[in-house]
N, C-alpha and C positions, 0 to 999 in steps of 0.2 A: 022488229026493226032490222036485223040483219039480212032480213028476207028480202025486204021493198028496197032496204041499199043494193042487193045482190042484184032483185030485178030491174031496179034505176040503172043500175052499171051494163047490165046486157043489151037491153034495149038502148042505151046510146053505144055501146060497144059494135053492137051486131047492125047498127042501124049507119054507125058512121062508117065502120070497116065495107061495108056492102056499097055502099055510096062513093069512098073515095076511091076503091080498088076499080069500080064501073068506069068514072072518070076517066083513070088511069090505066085503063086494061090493054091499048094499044102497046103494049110491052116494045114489043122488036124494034117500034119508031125510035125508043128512048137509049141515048149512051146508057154504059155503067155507072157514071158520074152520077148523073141525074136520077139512076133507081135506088141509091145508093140516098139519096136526098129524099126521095119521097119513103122510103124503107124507115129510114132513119126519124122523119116529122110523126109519122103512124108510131112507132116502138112508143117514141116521146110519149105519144097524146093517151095511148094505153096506160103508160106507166102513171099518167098525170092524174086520168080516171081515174083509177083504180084509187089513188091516195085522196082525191077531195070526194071520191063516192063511196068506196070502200074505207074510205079510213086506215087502207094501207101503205102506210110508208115505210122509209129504208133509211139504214146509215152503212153507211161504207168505213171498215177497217185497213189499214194497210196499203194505200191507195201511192204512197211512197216506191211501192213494190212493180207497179207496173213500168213496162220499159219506155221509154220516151222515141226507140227509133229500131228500126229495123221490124223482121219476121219473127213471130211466136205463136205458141199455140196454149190457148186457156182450153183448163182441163177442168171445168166442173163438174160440180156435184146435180142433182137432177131431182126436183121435190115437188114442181109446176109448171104448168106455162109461161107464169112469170118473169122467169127468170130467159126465157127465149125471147119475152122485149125487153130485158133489162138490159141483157147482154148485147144483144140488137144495138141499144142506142148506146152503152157505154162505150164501144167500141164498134164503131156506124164502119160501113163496110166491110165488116169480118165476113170470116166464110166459113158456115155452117159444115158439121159433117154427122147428118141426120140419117136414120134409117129411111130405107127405100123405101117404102110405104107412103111418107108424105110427097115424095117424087109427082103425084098422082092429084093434089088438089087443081080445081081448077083455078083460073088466074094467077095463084102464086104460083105454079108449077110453072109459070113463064119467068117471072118476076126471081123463083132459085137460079135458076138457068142462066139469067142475065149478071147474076151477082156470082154465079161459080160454086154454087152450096155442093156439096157431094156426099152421094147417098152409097149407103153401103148394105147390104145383104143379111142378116145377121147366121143365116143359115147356109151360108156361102163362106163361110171364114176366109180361107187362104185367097180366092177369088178376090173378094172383095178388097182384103187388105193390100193386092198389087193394084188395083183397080185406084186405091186410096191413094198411096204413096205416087203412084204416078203421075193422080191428076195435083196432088200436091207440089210435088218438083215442078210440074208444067206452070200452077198459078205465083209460082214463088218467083221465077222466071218473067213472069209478066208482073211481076212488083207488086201483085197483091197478096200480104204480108200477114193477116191476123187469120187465125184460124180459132174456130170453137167447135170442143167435144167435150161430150159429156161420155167418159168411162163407165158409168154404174149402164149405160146402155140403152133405161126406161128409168120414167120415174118412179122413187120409192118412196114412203110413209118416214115420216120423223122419225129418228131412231134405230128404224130397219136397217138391215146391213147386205150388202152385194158382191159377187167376189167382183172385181174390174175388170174391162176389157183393159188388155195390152196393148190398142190400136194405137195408145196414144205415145206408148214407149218405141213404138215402129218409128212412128212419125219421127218423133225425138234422135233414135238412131239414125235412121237411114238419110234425114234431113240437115241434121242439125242445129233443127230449131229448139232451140228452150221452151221449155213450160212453163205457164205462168197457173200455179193451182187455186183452185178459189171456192169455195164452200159460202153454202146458206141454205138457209132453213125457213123458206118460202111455205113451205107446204104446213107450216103452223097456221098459216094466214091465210094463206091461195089455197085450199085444202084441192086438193086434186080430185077430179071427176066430182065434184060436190057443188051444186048449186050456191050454196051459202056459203062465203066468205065470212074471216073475221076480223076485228079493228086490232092492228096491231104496228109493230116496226120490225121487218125483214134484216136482220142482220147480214150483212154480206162481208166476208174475209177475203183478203186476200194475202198470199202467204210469199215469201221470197222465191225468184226465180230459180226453178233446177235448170243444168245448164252444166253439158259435157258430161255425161252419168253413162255409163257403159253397164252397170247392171240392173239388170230390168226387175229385180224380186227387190233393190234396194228403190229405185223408183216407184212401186205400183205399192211397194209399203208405206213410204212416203207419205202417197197420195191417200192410201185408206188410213191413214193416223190422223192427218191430215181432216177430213171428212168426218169418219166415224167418233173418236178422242176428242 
């Protein structure tokens, strides 16, 4: 059973995603507004799938904790794909800060571009990290305000532990944008690189905003208590 859900789910997954992006591949024609709406209906219909096919659904904890205005940056944790439309639609116009690698798909690599996502190097550290912060100040400046990074860098297995990237305590300094931390445990359900999914409820946290932290071992601990605990 888990099988024929898993292939029910791909074949409309791969079959709609291939179909509305075709539609919509003239990128450049479209505002940010407007990609920002089609971005945002795609994350929706993924997450929708996935729970009337998959049987996986989610509850959100702590949902009081998020900010109602201004710029921040959500610093999750990383277990699946899932959580890349989850996040997507919870917070529709955010700006991705993914490794350089996906820079390179075709059609969405118009579609990052149009929205501001920013890739970073992982083997380029200091490079990459002014490369970040500056295209950050620059979109903060133009009012687009939400940002998502995932510190552990790749996804990891339940349980498993990573040391964190600091990118996100940069950002936090040098910007002063707060962070909003948020853990789940996707990858019990969404199991990563695995065909077969399994029926379950994806717990997602969200924890009080850090905000004004000058020390960065007291931040990046924080975050793995946070995660790991």
């Amino acid at each position: 059973m888990r099988f024929l859900r898993s292939l029910t789910f791909y074949i409309f997954f791969y079959t709609g995603t291939i179909f509305f992006f075709l539609i919509f591949s003239p990128v450049w024609l479209f505002t940010r507004n407007f990609v920002v709406i089609l971005c945002t209906f795609w994350t929706k219909s993924v997450i929708k799938l996935s729970k009337s096919i998959l049987g996986i659904k989610y509850e959100i904890k702590g949902v009081e904790n998020i900010p109602t205005s201004g710029s921040f940056v959500v610093a999750s944790n990383h277990q699946s794909a899932w959580e890349t439309f989850f996040l997507g639609s919870l917070f529709p116009g955010s700006i991705f800060i993914l490794k350089y690698e996906l820079k390179k798909i075709p059609i969405f690599s118009q579609y990052f571009k149009k929205l501001g996502f920013i890739f970073v190097k992982r083997e380029k550290a200091f490079d990459s990290l002014k490369i970040l912060l500056k295209s950050v100040r620059k979109l903060i400046s133009q009012k687009n305000g939400i940002f998502v990074i995932f510190p552990e860098g790749t996804r990891i297995k339940p349980g498993d532990q990573i040391k964190l990237n600091s990118g996100v305590f940069a950002i936090h300094k040098f910007s002063g944008l707060p962070i909003l931390p948020i853990k789940l445990n996707s990858g019990k359900y969404w199991i990563n690189k695995k065909f077969n999914k399994r029926k379950g409820t994806i717990t997602v946290e969200i924890f009080p905003i850090i905000k004004n932290e000058d020390d960065k071992k007291k931040v990046m601990t924080k975050l793995e208590n946070y995660y790991y605990q």
